[in-house]
N, C-alpha and C positions, 0 to 999 in steps of 0.2 A: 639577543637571545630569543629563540623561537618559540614558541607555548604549546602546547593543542588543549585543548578541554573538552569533553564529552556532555554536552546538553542533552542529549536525545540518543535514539538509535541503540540504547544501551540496554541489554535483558529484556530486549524486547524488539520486534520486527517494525514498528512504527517513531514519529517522533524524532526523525532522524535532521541532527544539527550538530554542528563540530567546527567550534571556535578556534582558529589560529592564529594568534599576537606576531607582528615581528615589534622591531625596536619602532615603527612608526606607522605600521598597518592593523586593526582588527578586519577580519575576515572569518564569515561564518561558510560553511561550506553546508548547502539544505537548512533551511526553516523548516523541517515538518511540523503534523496533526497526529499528537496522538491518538489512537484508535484502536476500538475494542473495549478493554474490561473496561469496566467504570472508574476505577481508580486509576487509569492511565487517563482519560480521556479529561478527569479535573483536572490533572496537569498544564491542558490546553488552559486552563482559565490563570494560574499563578504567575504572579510578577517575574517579568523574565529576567534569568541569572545571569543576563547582560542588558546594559542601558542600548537599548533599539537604536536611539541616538549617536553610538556611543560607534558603529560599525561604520566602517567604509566601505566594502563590499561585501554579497552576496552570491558565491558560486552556486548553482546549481545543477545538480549530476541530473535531474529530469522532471519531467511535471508532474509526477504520483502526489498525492495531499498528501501523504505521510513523509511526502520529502517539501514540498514546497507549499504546503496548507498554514502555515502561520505566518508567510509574509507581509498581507495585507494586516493583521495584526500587530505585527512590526512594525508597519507603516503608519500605521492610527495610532501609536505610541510613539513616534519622532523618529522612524528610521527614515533615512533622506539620502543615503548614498546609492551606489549602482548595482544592479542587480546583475550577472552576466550569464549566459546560458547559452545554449546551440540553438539557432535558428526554427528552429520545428520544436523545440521547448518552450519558445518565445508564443508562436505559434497556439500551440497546445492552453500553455498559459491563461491567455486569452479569454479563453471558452470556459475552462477547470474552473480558475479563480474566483471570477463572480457567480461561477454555481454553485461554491461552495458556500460561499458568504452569500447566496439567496438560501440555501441550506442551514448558515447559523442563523437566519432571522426567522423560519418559520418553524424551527427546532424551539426557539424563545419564546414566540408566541406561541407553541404550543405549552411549553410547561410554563408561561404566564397567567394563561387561562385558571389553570389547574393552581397556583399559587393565589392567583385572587380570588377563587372558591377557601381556599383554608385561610384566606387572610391576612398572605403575606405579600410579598412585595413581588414585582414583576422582572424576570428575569434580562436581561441584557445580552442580545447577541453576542458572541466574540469578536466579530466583523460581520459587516454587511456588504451586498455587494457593491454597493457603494465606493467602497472603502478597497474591493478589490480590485475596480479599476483605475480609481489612483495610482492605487500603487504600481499597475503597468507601466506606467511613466518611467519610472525607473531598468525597468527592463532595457537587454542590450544583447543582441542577435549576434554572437558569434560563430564562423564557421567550424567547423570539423581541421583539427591538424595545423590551427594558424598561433600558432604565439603571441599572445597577449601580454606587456608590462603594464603590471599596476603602479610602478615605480621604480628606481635603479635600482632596486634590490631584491623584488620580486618578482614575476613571471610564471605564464601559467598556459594549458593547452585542455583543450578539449580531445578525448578522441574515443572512436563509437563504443559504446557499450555493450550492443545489442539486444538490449531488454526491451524498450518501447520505441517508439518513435523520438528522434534525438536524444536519445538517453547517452550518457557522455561518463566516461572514465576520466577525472580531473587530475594534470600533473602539474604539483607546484614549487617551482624551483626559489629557494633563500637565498641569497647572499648574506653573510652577516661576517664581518676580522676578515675579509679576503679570502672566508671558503664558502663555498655554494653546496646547499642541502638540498634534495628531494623527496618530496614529499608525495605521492600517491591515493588518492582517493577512488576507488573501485566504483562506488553508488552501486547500483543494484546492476548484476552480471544478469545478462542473456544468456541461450543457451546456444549450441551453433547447431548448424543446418536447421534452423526453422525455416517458417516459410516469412516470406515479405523482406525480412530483416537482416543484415549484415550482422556476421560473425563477431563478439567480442572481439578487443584489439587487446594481444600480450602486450608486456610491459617487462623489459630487460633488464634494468636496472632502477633502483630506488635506496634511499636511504632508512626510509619507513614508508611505512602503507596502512591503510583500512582495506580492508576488504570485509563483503556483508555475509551473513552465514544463513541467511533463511532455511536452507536446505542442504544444512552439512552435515545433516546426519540424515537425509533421505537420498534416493535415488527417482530418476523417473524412468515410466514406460516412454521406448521410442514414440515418435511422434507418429510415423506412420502405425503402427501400433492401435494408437490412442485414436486417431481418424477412423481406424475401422470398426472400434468397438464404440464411435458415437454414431456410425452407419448402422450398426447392427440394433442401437438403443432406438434410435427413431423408426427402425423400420416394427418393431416390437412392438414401442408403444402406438405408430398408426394401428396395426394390426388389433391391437386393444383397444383403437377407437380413443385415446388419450391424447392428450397436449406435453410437449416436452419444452419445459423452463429449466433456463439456464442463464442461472444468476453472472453476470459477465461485466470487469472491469469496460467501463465506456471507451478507455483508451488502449489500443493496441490487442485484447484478450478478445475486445467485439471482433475487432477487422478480422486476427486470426481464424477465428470460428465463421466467418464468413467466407474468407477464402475456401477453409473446409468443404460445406456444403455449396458453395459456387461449381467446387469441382465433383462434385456426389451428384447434384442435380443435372446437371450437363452430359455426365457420362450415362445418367438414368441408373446411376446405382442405386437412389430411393426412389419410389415415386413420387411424382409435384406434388409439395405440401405449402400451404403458406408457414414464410418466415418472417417475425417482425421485430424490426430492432425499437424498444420500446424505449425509448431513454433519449431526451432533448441531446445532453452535456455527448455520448455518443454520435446522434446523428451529426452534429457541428464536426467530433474527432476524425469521424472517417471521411469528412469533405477535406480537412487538410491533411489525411492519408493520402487525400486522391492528387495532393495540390506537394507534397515532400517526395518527390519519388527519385529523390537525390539522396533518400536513405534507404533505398530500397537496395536486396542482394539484385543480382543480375535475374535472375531467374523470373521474378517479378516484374520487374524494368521489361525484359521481355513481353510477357504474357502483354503487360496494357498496352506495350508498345504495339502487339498483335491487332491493337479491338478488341478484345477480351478482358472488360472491366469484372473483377469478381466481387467489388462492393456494388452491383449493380445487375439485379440478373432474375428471371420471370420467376414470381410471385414474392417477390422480396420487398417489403413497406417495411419505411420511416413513419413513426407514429411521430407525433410532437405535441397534441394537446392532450390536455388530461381527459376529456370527454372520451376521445379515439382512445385511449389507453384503458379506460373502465370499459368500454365496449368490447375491446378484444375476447373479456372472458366468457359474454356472452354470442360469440359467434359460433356457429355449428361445424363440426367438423374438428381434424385432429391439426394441428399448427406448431411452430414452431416460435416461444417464447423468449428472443434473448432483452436480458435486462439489467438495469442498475440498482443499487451498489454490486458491487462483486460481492463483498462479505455481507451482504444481505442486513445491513443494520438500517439505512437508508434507503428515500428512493423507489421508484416506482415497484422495483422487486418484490418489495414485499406485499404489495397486493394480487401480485399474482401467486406469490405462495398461498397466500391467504382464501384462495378461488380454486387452486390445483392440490397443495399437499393435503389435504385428507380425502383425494381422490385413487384408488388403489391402481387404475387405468393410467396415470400420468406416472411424468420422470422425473425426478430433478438433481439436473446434471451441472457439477460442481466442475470450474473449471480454471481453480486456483485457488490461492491460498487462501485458507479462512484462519480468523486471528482467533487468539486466545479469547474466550469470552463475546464471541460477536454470535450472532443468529447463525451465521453460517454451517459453526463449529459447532453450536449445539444438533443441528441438525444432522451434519456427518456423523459427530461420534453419536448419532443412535437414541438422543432422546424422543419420545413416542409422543408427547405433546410440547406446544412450544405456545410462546406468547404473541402474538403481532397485532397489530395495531385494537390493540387492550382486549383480545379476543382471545383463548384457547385453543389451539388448532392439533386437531388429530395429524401426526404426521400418518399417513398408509401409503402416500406414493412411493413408488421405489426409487432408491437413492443413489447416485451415482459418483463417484470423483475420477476423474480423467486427468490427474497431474501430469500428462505429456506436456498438455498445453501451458503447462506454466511457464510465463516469461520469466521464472531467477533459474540460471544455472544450480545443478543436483550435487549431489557431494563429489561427484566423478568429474564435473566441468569447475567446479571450486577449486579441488585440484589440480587436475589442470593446467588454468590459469596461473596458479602459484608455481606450476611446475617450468615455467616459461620465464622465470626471473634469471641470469644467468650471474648478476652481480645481487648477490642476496640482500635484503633489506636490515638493517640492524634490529627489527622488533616491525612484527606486525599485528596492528592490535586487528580483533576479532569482534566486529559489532553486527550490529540489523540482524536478532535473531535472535530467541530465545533461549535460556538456559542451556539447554540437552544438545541445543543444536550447534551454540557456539563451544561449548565445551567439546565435543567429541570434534569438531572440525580443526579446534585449535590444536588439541593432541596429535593430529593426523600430519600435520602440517610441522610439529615438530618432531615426529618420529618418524616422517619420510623425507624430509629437505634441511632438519635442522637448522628452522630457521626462530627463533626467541619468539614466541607468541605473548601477547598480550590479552583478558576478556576485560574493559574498563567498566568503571560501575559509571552511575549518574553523578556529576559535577568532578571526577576524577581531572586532574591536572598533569601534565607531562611536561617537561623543560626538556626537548628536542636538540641533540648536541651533533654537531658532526661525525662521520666517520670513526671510530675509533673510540668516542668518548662515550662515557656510563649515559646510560637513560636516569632524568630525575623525576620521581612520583611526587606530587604531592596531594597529598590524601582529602585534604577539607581545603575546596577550592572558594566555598559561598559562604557566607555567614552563618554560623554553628547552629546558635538558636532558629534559627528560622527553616533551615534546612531542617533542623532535625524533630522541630513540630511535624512539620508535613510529612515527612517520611514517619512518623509514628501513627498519624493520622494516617497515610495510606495503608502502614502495616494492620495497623488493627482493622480496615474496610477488608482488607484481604484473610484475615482470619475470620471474620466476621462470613464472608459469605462463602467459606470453607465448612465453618461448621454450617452454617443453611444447608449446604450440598450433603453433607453427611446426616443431615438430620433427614433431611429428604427421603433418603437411599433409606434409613431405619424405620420411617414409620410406613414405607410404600412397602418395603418386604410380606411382612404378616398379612396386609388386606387387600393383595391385589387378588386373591380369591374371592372373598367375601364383599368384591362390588363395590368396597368404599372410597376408591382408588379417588374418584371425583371431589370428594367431599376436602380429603387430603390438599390433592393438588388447590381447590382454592383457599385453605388455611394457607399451603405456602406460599400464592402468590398472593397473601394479604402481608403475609412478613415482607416476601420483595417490594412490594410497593411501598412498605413503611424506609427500607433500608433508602428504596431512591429517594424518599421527601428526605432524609437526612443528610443524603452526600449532597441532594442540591440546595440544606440551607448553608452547608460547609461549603459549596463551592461559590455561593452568594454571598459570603462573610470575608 
């Protein structure tokens, strides 16, 4: 009898993991790292809702941290089975992994610091990078399109996704009484005709599926589109004598934006500007860009095959020390800023906002998703000051979002996809994506193909039956008690910093006339910084 259980990935675009039992396999399908609000991200710290030990393997649809960012924590709690992943996921791995876990250690020692001024005890990494290159040991380089048995009753395929480099659509076949089930795993969809990357692969038939919703209730600008309104933005901001940052996932979201301007510079649609990709875990990404070109569309394959390297092209620097990286912002002249994190919560990024956004001359061009609750998002939707590294910062540069560039398929390529099944799936659930988004996707999906949607919650259970036979829910997968502290604990963080925002909004109304706008803002971030020492002794308890 077949299981699935939903750990992660659930009302929410991060954190994505998804447990499937046969009668002699556990099999989690993504580790991820929750990310974003704060009460998603304590999650990363709670005893996991499966013994680490307890798995035999570990599929992986691609190297995003929010899909594969809690392995090494895995690992450092007794996971010891096999990891398996596509070749350039392996790849990618490599480099991510222990950046991330040099990430949880100086995240630690920073709020360590700050806990042995009050008295209390020093925080603990989640993993260190230490910790992340063990657990590469386990890793296993699969190619694209080869069938893999885990055992005489399981089997399983990788095939391309189109989102990032080796990003993998997972198909996994049961056997259990002499019938065979299929099972379908989406991970995060691409969009098609981008540049560098092969088109998502349809998928004919299945007996259930996941499929992710980041973006099924949005649409995007074509992509040539979006190329000409970032031509139009840098020629602006030089013109204004400004710098344009652009906060930018390391892996695949850099390379794309490079391609971009490899081809603006070249034709002399801008003039020579320096560009510099600031970000270590990046410059590593696009050297096994340059080194995977077996995942490349044709069109790509081509151009390098010409001599025509686009991750390589006049005035274009790889920064890599921290020294180079604080100097950029004092260099003369107008440049091109791309950096890390994407959603701006980590990472050198934020020092460059911190140098550029209260400059009204500069850009900052947003070139993918930003989560719920991350720096990113506060800064799209329009807040006028923001917090970075313990400082106030006037936003005035002018803001931009370019969603062409997003590597998830829009609600139009979600469907799609779906629309390409020709033996319909018995239920497909709806996850990696927030409320509004999985909601209106799932509707879409059963009022154009009639096909039984599913949105699962956190720790939800499914008994998985052949053909023909009922789906069985079961509602309370994890221990009652302990599950339902912590979900009360996060409900009430979440009400909690609902009413902050609303208090906010009322006492900022009446005195942004009267000049005391300033005084306000640091009453409230003396409340925020009370609410963080609380979630972090709750999440040290």
């Amino acid at each position: 009898m077949a299981k699935l259980t939903f750990l992660g990935g659930v009302g929410t675009v991060t954190g994505s993991c998804y447990l499937l039992e046969t009668d002699r396999l556990k099999i989690l399908v993504d580790c991820g790292m929750f990310q974003g609000r704060r009460e998603l991200r304590m999650l990363n710290y709670r005893n996991p809702l499966v013994a680490p030990q307890s798995i035999d393997y570990i599929l992986l649809t691609h190297a995003h941290i929010d899909h594969s960012g809690l392995i090494p924590r895995f690992y450092k709690q007794g996971f010891r089975g096999k990891v398996l992943a596509t070749r350039a996921t392996h790849h990618l791995c490599k480099v991510m992994l222990p950046d991330s876990g040099h990430i949880q250690e100086m995240e630690a020692e920073w709020e360590s610091r700050k806990a042995k001024r009050r008295g209390e005890r020093a925080q603990l990494p989640l993993y260190t990078a230490a910790d992340a290159l063990e657990c590469l040991r386990l890793f296993e380089g699969v190619p694209y399109e080869q069938e893999v048995s885990l055992n005489d009753a399981v089997r399983l395929r990788f095939l391309d996704a189109g989102h990032i480099l080796g990003s993998a659509i997972i198909e996994v076949w049961v056997r259990e009484n002499g019938k065979e089930m299929k099972i379908v795993f989406s991970g995060d969809l691409g969009k098609t005709g981008t540049a560098i990357l092969r088109d998502p692969t349809y998928i004919a038939e299945a007996d259930y599926a996941l499929i992710e919703s980041t973006y099924g209730d949005r649409f995007h600008e074509p992509i040539a589109g979006e190329a000409a309104r970032l031509k139009e933005i840098v020629l602006e901001t030089v013109k204004n004598k400004g710098n344009v940052v652009i906060p930018a996932f390391a892996v695949e979201r850099t390379q794309e934006i490079l391609y971009e301007l490899n081809n603006m510079i070249e034709t002399k649609q801008v003039p020579p500007i320096p560009v510099y990709i600031d970000s270590p875990l990046a410059v590593s990404a696009t050297e096994i860009f340059r080194n995977c070109q077996d995942c490349y569309d044709e069109a790509a394959r081509q151009l390098l095959q010409s001599g025509d390297d686009p991750f390589n092209f006049p005035g274009l620097t790889f920064v890599r020390t921290t020294e180079e990286s604080k100097a950029l912002n004092n260099l003369p002249g107008s440049k091109i800023i791309i950096s890390a994190s994407g959603m701006c919560d980590a990472g050198r990024i934020k020092h460059h906002l911190k140098h550029n956004l209260w400059r009204p001359e500069c850009a900052v061009v947003f070139v993918g998703f930003q989560g719920e609750g991350t720096l990113g998002r506060r800064i799209l939707d329009g807040e006028k000051k923001v917090k970075i590294l313990g400082e106030i910062i006037n936003v005035a540069a002018k803001i931009y979002s370019l969603q062409g560039f997003s590597a998830h398929a829009d609600q139009t390529g979600l469907l799609d996809w779906v629309s390409h099944f020709t033996t319909k799936p018995q239920r497909l659930f709806v996850v990696h994506g927030e409320a509004p988004a999985s909601r209106t996707l799932a509707g879409l999906i059963e009022q154009k193909f009639a096909i039984p949607t599913v949105i699962p919650q956190m720790g939800e259970e499914y008994v998985l039956m052949p053909t023909g036979a009922e789906l069985t829910r079961v509602a309370a997968a994890f221990p009652a008690a302990a599950a339902n502290t912590r979900q009360q604990l996060l409900l009430a963080l979440t009400r909690l910093e609902q009413k902050i925002a609303a208090l906010k909004e009322q006492l900022l109304l009446p005195v942004r006339a009267n000049g005391e706008e300033a005084v306000l803002e640091k009453l409230i971030q003396d409340i925020e910084d009370k609410i963080d020492e609380a979630e972090q002794k709750a999440a040290n308890k």
